[in-house]
Every structure is written in structure tokens, then in C-alpha cells.
C-alpha distance (Angstrom), angle and dihedral (degrees) to the residues before:
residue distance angle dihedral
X1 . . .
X2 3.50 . .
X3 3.61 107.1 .
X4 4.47 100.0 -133.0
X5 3.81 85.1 46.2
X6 3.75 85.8 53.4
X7 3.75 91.5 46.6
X8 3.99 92.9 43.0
X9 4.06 94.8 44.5
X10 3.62 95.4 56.6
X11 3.82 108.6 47.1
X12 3.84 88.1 76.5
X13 3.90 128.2 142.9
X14 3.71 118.3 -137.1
X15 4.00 92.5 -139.8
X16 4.33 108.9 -133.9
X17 3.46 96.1 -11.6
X18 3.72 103.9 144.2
X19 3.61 100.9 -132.5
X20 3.86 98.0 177.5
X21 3.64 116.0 -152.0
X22 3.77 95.2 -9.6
X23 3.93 105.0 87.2
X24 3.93 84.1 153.1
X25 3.65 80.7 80.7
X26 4.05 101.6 56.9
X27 3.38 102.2 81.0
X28 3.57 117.5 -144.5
X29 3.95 121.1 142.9
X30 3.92 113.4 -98.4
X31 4.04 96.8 -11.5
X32 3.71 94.0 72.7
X33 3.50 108.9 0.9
X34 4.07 142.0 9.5
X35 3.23 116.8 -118.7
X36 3.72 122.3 -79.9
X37 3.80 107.6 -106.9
X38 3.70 118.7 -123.8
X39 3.64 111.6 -83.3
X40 3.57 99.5 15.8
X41 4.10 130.9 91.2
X42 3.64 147.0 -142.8
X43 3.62 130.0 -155.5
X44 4.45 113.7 -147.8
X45 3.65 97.1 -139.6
X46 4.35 106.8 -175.8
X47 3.47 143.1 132.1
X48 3.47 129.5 -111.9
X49 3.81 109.9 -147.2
X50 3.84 125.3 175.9
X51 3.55 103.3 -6.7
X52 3.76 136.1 112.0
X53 3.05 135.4 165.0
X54 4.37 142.1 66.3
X55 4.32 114.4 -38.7
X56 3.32 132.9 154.3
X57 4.05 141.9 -127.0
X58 4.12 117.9 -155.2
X59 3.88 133.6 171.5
X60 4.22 100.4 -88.7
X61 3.67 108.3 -156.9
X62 3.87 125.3 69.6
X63 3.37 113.6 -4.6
X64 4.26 96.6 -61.3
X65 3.74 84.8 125.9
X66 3.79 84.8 93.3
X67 3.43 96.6 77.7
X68 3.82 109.9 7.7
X69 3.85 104.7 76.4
X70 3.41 143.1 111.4
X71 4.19 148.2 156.8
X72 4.10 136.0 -72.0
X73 3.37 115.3 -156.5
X74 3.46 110.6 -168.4
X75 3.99 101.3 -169.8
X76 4.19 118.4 -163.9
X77 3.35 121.8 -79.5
X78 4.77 101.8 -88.9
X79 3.87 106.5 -73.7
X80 3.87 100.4 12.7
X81 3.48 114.0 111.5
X82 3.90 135.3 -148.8
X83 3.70 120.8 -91.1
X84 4.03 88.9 -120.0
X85 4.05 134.1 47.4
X86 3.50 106.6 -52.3
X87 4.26 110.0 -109.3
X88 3.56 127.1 -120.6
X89 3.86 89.1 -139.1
X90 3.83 139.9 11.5
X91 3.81 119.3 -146.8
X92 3.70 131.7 -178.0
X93 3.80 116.9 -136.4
X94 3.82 123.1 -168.4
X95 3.42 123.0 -167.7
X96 4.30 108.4 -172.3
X97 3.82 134.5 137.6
X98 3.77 134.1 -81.8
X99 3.76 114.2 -149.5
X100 4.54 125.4 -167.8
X101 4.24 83.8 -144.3
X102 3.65 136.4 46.7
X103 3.72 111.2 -83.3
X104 4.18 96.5 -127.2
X105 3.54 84.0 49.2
X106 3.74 90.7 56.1
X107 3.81 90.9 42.9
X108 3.77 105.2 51.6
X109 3.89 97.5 36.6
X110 3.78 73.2 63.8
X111 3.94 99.4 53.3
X112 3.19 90.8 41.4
X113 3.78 97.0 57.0
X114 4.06 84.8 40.3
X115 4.10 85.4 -127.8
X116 3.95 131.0 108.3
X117 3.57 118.2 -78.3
X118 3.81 126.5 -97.6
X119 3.95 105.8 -95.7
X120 3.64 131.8 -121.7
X121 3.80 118.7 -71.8
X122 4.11 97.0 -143.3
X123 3.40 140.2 0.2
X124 4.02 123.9 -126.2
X125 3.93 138.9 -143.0
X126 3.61 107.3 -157.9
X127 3.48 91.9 -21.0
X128 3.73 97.3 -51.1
X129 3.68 121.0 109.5
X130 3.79 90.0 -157.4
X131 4.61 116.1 -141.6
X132 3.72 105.2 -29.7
X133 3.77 131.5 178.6
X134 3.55 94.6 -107.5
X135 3.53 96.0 46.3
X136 4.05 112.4 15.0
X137 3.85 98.4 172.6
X138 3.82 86.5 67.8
X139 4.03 116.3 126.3
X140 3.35 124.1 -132.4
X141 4.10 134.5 -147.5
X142 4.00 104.9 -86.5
X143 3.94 112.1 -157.9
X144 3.63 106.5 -157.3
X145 3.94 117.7 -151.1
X146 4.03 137.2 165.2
X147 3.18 134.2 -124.1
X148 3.83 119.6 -82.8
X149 3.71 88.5 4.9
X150 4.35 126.3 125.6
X151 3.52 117.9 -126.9
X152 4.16 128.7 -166.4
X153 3.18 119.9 -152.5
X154 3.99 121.5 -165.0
X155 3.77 102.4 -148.7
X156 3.66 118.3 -153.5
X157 3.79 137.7 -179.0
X158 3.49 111.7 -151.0
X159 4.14 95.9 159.3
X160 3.68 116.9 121.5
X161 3.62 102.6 -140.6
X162 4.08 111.4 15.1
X163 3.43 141.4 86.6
X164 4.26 105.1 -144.9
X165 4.18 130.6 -142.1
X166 4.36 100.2 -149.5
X167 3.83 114.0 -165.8
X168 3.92 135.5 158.1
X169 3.61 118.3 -143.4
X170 3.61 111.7 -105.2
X171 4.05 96.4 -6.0
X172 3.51 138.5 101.6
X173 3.60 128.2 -124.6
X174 3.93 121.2 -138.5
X175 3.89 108.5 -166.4
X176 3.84 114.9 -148.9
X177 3.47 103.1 162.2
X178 4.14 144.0 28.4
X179 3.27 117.8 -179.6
X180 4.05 115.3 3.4
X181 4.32 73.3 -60.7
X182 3.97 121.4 108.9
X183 3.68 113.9 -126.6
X184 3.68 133.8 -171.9
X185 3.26 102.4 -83.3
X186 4.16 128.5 -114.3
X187 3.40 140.2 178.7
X188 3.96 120.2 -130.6
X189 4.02 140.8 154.1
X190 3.87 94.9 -125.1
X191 3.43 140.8 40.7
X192 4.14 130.6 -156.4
X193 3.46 111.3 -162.5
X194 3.98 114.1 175.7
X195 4.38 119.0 -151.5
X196 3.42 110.1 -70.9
X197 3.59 101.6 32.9
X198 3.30 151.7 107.3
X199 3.50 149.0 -157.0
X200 3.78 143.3 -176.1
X201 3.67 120.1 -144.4
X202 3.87 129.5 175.2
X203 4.22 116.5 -141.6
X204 3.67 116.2 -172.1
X205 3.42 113.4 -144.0
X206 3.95 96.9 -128.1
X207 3.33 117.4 149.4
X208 3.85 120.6 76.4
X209 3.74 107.6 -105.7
X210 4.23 131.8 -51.3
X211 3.91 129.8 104.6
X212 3.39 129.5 -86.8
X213 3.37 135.2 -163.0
X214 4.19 125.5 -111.1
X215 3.35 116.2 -157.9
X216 4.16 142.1 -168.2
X217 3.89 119.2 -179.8
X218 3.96 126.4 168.6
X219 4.01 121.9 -102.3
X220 3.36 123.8 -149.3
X221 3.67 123.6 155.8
X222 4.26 99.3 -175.9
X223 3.80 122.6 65.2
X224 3.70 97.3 -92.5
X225 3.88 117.0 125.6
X226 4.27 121.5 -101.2
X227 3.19 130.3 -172.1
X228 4.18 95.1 -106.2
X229 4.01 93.9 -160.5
X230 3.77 108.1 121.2
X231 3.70 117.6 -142.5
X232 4.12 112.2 -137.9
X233 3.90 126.9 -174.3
X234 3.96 122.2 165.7
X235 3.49 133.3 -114.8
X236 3.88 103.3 -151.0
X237 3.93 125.5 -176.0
X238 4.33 117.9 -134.6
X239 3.67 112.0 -96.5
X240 4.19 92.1 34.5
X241 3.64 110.2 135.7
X242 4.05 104.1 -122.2
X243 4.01 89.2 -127.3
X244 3.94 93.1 59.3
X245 3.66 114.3 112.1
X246 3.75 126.4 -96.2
X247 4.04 113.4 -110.3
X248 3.83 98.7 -130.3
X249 3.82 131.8 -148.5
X250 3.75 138.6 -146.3
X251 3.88 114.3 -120.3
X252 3.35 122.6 -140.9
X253 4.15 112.7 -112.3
X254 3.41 119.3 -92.0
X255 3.46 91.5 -103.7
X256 3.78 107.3 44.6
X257 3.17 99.1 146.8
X258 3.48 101.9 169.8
X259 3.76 89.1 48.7
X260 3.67 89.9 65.8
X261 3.64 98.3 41.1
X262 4.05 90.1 46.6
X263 4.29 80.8 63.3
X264 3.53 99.0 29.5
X265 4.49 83.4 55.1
X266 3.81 88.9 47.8
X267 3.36 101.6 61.4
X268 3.97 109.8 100.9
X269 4.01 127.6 172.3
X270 3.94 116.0 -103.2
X271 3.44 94.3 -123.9
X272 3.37 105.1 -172.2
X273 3.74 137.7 162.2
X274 3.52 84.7 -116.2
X275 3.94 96.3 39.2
X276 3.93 106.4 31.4
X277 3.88 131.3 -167.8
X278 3.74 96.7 -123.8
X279 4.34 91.1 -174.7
X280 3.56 114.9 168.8
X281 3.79 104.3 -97.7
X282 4.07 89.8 -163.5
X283 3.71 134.0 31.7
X284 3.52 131.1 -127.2
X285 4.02 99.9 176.0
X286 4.06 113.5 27.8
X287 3.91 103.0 -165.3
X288 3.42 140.1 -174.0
X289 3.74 123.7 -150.1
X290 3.75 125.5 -179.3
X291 3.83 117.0 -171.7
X292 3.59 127.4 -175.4
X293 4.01 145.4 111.3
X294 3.74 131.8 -83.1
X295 4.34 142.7 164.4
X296 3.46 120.0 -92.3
X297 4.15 118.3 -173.7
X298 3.51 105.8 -99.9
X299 4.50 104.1 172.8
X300 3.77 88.1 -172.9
X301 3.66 92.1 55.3
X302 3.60 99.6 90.6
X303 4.01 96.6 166.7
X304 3.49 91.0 51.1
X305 4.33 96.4 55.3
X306 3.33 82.4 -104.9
X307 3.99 107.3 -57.1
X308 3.61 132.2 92.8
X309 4.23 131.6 -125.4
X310 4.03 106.6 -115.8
X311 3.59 140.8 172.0
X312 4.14 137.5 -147.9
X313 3.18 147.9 166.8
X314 3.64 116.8 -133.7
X315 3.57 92.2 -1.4
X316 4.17 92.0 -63.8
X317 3.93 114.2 106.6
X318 3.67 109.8 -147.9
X319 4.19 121.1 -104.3
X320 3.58 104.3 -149.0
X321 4.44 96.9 -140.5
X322 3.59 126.3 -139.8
X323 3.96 96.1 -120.6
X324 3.82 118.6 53.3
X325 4.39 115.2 -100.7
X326 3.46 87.9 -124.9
X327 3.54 100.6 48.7
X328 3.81 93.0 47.1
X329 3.50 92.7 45.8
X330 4.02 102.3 49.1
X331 4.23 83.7 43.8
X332 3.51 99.5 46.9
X333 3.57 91.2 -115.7
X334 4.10 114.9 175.6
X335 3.58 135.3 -147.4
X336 3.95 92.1 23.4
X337 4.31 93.7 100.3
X338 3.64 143.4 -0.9
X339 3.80 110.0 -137.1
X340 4.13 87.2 -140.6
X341 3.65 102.0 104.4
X342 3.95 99.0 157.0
X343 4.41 111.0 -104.0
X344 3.85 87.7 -141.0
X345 3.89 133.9 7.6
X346 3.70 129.3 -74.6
X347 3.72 112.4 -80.2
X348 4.08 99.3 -99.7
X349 3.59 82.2 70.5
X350 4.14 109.7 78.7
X351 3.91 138.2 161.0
X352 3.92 93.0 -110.1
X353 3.73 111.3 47.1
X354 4.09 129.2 34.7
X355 3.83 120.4 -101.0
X356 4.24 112.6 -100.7
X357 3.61 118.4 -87.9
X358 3.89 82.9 -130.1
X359 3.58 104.4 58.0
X360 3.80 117.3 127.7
X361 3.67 125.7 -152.3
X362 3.70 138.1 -136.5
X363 4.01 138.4 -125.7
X364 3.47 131.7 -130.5
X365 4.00 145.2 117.1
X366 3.67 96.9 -108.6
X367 3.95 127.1 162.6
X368 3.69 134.2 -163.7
X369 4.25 112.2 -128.7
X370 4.14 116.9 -140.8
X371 3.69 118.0 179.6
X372 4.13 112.6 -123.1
X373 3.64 116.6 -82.0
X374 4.33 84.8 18.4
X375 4.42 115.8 157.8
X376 3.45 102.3 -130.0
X377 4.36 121.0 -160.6
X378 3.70 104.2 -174.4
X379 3.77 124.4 178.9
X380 4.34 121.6 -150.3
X381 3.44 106.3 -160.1
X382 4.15 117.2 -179.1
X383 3.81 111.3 -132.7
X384 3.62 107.7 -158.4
X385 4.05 90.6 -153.5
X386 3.90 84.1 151.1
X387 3.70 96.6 5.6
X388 3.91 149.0 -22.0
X389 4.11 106.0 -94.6
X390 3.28 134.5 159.9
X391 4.09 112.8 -112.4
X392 4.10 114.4 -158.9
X393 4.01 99.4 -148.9
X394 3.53 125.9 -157.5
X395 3.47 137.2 -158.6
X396 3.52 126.2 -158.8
X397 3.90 124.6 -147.2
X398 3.96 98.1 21.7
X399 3.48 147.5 51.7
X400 3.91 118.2 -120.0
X401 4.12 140.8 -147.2
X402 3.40 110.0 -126.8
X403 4.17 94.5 -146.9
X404 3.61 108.6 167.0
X405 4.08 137.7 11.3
X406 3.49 129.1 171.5
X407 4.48 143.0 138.0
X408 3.44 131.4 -85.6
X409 3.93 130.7 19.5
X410 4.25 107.0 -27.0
X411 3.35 115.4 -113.6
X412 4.06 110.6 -137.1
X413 4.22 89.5 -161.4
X414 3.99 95.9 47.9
X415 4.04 119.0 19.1
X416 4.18 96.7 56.1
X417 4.20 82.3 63.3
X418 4.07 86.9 64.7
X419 3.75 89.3 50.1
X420 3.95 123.3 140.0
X421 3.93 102.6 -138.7
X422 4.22 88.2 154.7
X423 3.69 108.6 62.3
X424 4.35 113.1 -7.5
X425 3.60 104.9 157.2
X426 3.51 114.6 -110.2
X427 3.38 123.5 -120.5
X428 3.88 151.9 177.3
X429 3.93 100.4 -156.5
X430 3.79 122.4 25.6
X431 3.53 132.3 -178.3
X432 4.10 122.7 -118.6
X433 3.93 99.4 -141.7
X434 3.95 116.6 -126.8
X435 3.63 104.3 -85.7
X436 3.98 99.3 4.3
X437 3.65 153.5 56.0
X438 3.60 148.8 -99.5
X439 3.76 128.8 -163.0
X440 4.08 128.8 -136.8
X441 3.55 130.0 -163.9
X442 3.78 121.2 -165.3
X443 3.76 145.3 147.1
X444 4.39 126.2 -106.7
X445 3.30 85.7 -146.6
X446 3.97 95.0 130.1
X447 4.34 113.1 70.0
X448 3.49 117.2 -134.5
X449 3.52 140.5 67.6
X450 3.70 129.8 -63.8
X451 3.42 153.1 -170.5
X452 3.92 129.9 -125.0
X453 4.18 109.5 -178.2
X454 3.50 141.4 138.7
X455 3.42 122.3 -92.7
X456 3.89 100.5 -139.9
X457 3.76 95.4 96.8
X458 3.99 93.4 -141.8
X459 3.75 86.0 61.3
X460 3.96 101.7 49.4
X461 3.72 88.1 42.7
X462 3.98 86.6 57.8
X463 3.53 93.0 45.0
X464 3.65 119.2 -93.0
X465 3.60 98.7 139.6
X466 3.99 134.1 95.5
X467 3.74 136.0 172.8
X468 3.56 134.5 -125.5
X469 3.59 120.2 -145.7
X470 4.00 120.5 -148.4
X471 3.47 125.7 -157.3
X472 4.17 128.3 -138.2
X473 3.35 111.5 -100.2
X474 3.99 124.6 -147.3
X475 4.24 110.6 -40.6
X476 3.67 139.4 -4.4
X477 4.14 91.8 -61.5
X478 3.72 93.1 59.2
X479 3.57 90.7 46.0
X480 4.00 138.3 94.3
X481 3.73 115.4 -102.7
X482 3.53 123.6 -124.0
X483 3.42 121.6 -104.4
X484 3.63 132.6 -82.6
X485 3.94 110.7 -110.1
X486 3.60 93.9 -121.7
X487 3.89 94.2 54.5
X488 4.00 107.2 131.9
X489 3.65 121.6 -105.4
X490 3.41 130.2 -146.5
């Protein structure tokens, strides 16, 4: 094997897979692990424990995500049977980006110049771009089905910069499950799915035969530039002559907002006896996040006048170190990170008023300490320093309640009373809306250290990303493993 394809394939993140007390296993460069030196291999060795359901793994350092990705299917546990009709098939549908150059290229021609990086030039459905302007001989993905049959379809977003609008000509959708989590299930035309996740959607094959047309196209409701290229496969019935037409579809806009908050509003927790809502009823830490991009001075940065596009969360851009958190935490390593990640923004930031366009940021490896078994309320709220955008966040080692959204600045006094604390979905990646906030309850009740980032590429590269750093608890089963012997050093 060649030895960079060894070195690439194995520095992979298995995406919301609860891997309690064995962070060693999550993958991401320098948070969890070093980098695997050329010619040499790790093995992830973890658990999965009461999950089910569709994830994903991906390459996670420098932008390799683009092209090393792929599905988890978590099936149920032998004899236990979904919470909805039982599918005659399962298929796994990725939607990602295709790009003409090589996607470090693309990235560090744009650090260099200090502006944002070119975007993708197509977007792909299993791989397949489907007939595009630039190339309209170009296949697409065909998803045969029968007649009267139920199809699942694991939905994944594997793109590294772009928020995706699904739809199937002439179907409906019904969503039963976000996440690896059930949810109460609903039908709709269109589905926004944000990078990193996933979503399970049942299509019943009801009409009588024909082809009809499957569709993925970006959204993006701030002036920020997206690859506009739609992706298109076919969903074509047995017995349709190849030569029949292709039913079409309308796509929503680009930026249909309310589209995507009409789905994002639907989604509701199963909440079963068998599949509780365990939210945190009370809070231990209460914090307050803001996320967003700004302009630091950057002299070599010619392209840029000078200055350079960054991002932060509570003001602090994120310094990638040298030696991996976790390793430098479970070895007592110094000098590697400060454990005093600010609770809530600097001052100039306040409920009332909207941060200055001016406002530079500041670097450091800084992590936020919660005790074992801590109830954690944490507030995302979008800056808009340059602009209003919408900022998937994920969080690595848990699963999350998604308790309260809304537009504008939040309002600590007033928006906690409209709280859902019944049925929130539960999530591992949620998106920050353009201009807003959302608010996440979960439990530290998994030791180790780990990361909380955006999952627009751009953005983590610039530095919106942070760790949070949990304690043991009481005894060797509320405490981190060691690590494996073959864990990489750096």
C-alpha cells in the first residue's frame, strides 16, 4: 500500500459516534490524536453503545474531507424493530462536492491571499454530478425502486462548505430520523441537511412507473458565494423504458429561508417509552457562545489590502497545537492549553446592540473545564461581524437537545420561557441560523477531551473551533481509558 494513502486513510473521524471514555478513538488531527506518521498505522478500537441509526466517518485534518468520506450504518440491535414500517430496501445517499483543483491547493492559495477560498465547481449525488452545463453528457446516480414498495434512504452530507435542499420529483419525504436519533416522524417535499449530518427519510414508491428527477442544490440565505451547480440523479420505477422522460421538480431558491426553517421547526424528538428524551431539567454551566467571522491584519496578505478573513468563537480564534489535547491532558503535558476559554463573550459584545464591524480577535488554545456527569445549557449565537451566516456546529463525544432557536440577538430574560424541555430533537451537529441563535442542552458525562467546530471547512480552518475538556468522575468506569499502544506521537 502506498504509504500517503496509508497516512491519509487512517486519520479519519467517526462523526457522533459516542465513543465513551475512549476519545483516542475520534480521530481528529491534534485534539485527539497526532497525526499518523507516514508509513505507520493505527487501528480505532471503540464501542458503540446505544445508538442506531445512519453517521458518518471523513478524513479530519486539512480539508481531505472532500474526498475521503463515507456512511455508518448503525443497524438495531437482532430482533428489535424500527419505530416505523419496516422498508423493503435501505440506500445510502451522499450528497458532497466535486472540485477541477486539489482542495489544499484551493485552501492555502486562500490563506495566503488572507481572502475566502474559491468554491466548489459542482455538487455530487453519490458521486455523480448528474448533466451539467459544462459537461451535459454526464450520468447521474439512478435509484431503482418498484412499484408499491418503501424505500429508506440514509441521507448524508459529506460537502465541505454547503448547506444542501434534497427533493424527489413528485414524492414526499417522511423524516424518521436526524442524527443516528429517532424523531417523530413527518412528511415534507424538501429536505435541508447541513455538513455533517444525516438524515433518514422513507419514499414510497407510489406512482405506477416513469422517472423522476432527484435533486440537491446549495442554500445560503447571506451574501456569501455557493457553488450554484445543482446535483440531479433519477429515481426510475422497473419496467420504465430508459427513453421516457424525466418528471422534473422545482427547487427551492437558494435562499429559502423559510423552507429550511419550515423543516428545521418540524423536527420533534421520538420520545418514546422505549426511546426517552432524557434533557437536562437543571443546569450546572449556563454558557454563552458567539460564533462568527471577522479581519485580522495580515501585511503579507497583499490580495486581501493587507488583512486576513478569520473566525472565533467568543472572540478567541483557535491555535491548532503541536501535541494532541488529549494526549497532553491524560500525560500531564504543560504549555500545550490553558483551560480559560471565556463562559460568555467579551463585554463589547451585549444582548441589545450588534458587535462592531471592526472588532479583532485573539489566538490561543484555550478549553472550557466541566466536572463529570456536569448539565450543560449552551447558547450559539451568529455574529454577523462580516455577515449573518448560518454555522453547522458539532460536538464531538455527545449527543445534544436542541431546546430553543429563534432570530435576532437572544434574550437571556425572555426566550428560555419558550423552551422545548419535552421532545427537542437531539442532535450531534446543529446549525446557528444567519443572524440568530439556538440553544443545546447536554450532559459531560463522557471524560476526555473534545472538540466543538463548525463544519463549514472555511470556518474551522479560520478558527472557529474550541474544545471542552471533561473531567473523570468517581472510579475507573467514569474515567478516561488509557491509550492504545499504537496511538501516534507527536
Amino acid at each position: 500500500m502506498d504509504p500517503c494513502f496509508h497516512l491519509i486513510v487512517h486519520l479519519i473521524c467517526r462523526h457522533g459516534v459516542r465513543q465513551l471514555r475512549t476519545g483516542w478513538a475520534d480521530g481528529p488531527a491534534y485534539i485527539t490524536q497526532c497525526p499518523i506518521p507516514t508509513g505507520q498505522s493505527y487501528v480505532y478500537n471503540f464501542t458503540i453503545t446505544g445508538q442506531r441509526g445512519t453517521l458518518l466517518w471523513h478524513a479530519h485534518i486539512l480539508w481531505l474531507r472532500s474526498t475521503v468520506h463515507g456512511a455508518i450504518v448503525i443497524l438495531p440491535k437482532r430482533g428489535v424493530p424500527y419505530p416505523f414500517p419496516k422498508p423493503h430496501k435501505e440506500v445510502v445517499v451522499i450528497l458532497a462536492e466535486w472540485w477541477k483543483s486539489d482542495t489544499e491547493a484551493v485552501i492555502n492559495e486562500a490563506l495566503k491571499s488572507g481572502l475566502a477560498p474559491n468554491v466548489s465547481d459542482a455538487h455530487t449525488i453519490n458521486g455523480h454530478t448528474g448533466p451539467v452545463s459544462s459537461c451535459p453528457s454526464q450520468g447521474g446516480f439512478t435509484l431503482p425502486v418498484e412499484n408499491g414498495k418503501t424505500y429508506l434512504l440514509r441521507l448524508i452530507n459529506a460537502a465541505l462548505n454547503e448547506e444542501l435542499f434534497f427533493k424527489i420529483a413528485g414524492h414526499k419525504l417522511t423524516v424518521v430520523e436526524v442524527d443516528a436519533t429517532y424523531v417523530k416522524p413527518f412528511k415534507t417535499k424538501t429536505v435541508i441537511i447541513a455538513p455533517g449530518q444525516t438524515t433518514n427519510v422513507l419514499v414510497s414508491a407510489d406512482k405506477s412507473s416513469g422517472k423522476y428527477l432527484v435533486a440537491a442544490s446549495p442554500f445560503m440565505d447571506a451574501p456569501i458565494a455557493v457553488d450554484n451547480l445543482t446535483a440531479t440523479a433519477t429515481l426510475h420505477y422497473s419496467g420504465t423504458l430508459a427513453n421516457t422522460p424525466t418528471t422534473l421538480t422545482s427547487l427551492p431558491p437558494k435562499n429559502a429561508t423559510p423552507v429550511a426553517n419550515n423543516f428545521i421547526n418540524s423536527l420533534r424528538a421520538l420520545n418514546s417509552k422505549q426511546y426517552p428524551a432524557l434533557v437536562p431539567q437543571s443546569i450546572d454551566h449556563n454558557l454563552f457562545f458567539t460564533v462568527g467571522l471577522g479581519i485580522n491584519p495580515c501585511p503579507t496578505c497583499k490580495a486581501g489590502n493587507g488583512s486576513r478573513a478569520v473566525a472565533s468563537i467568543n472572540n478567541v480564534t483557535f491555535v491548532m497545537p503541536t501535541t494532541a489535547l488529549l494526549q497532553a491532558h491524560f500525560f500531564n503535558i504543560s504549555g500545550v492549553f490553558t483551560t480559560d476559554f471565556p463562559a460568555n463573550p467579551p463585554n463589547v459584545f451585549n444582548y441589545s446592540g450588534t458587535p462592531p464591524t471592526n472588532l479583532q480577535t485573539t489566538n490561543g488554545t484555550k478549553v472550557f473545564r466541566l466536572a463529570y456527569n456536569s448539565t450543560v445549557q449552551l447558547v450559539l449565537q451568529d455574529t454577523g461581524i462580516i455577515a449573518p451566516e448560518n454555522h453547522p456546529i458539532h460536538l464531538h463525544g455527545f449527543n445534544f437537545f436542541a431546546v430553543g432557536r429563534g432570530l435576532g440577538n437572544y434574550n437571556p430574560k425572555t426566550d428560555p420561557q419558550n423552551f422545548n424541555l419535552v421532545d427537542p430533537v437531539e442532535r450531534n451537529t446543529i446549525g446557528v441560523p444567519s443572524g440568530g441563535w439556538v440553544a443545546i442542552r447536554f450532559r459531560a458525562d463522557n471524560p476526555g477531551v473534545w472538540f466543538l467546530h463548525c463544519h463549514l471547512e472555511v470556518h474551522t480552518t479560520w478558527g472557529l473551533k474550541m474544545a471542552f475538556l471533561v473531567d473523570n468522575g468517581k472510579g475507573p468506569n467514569q474515567s478516561l481509558l488509557p491509550p492504545p499502544s499504537d496511538l501516534p506521537k507527536c
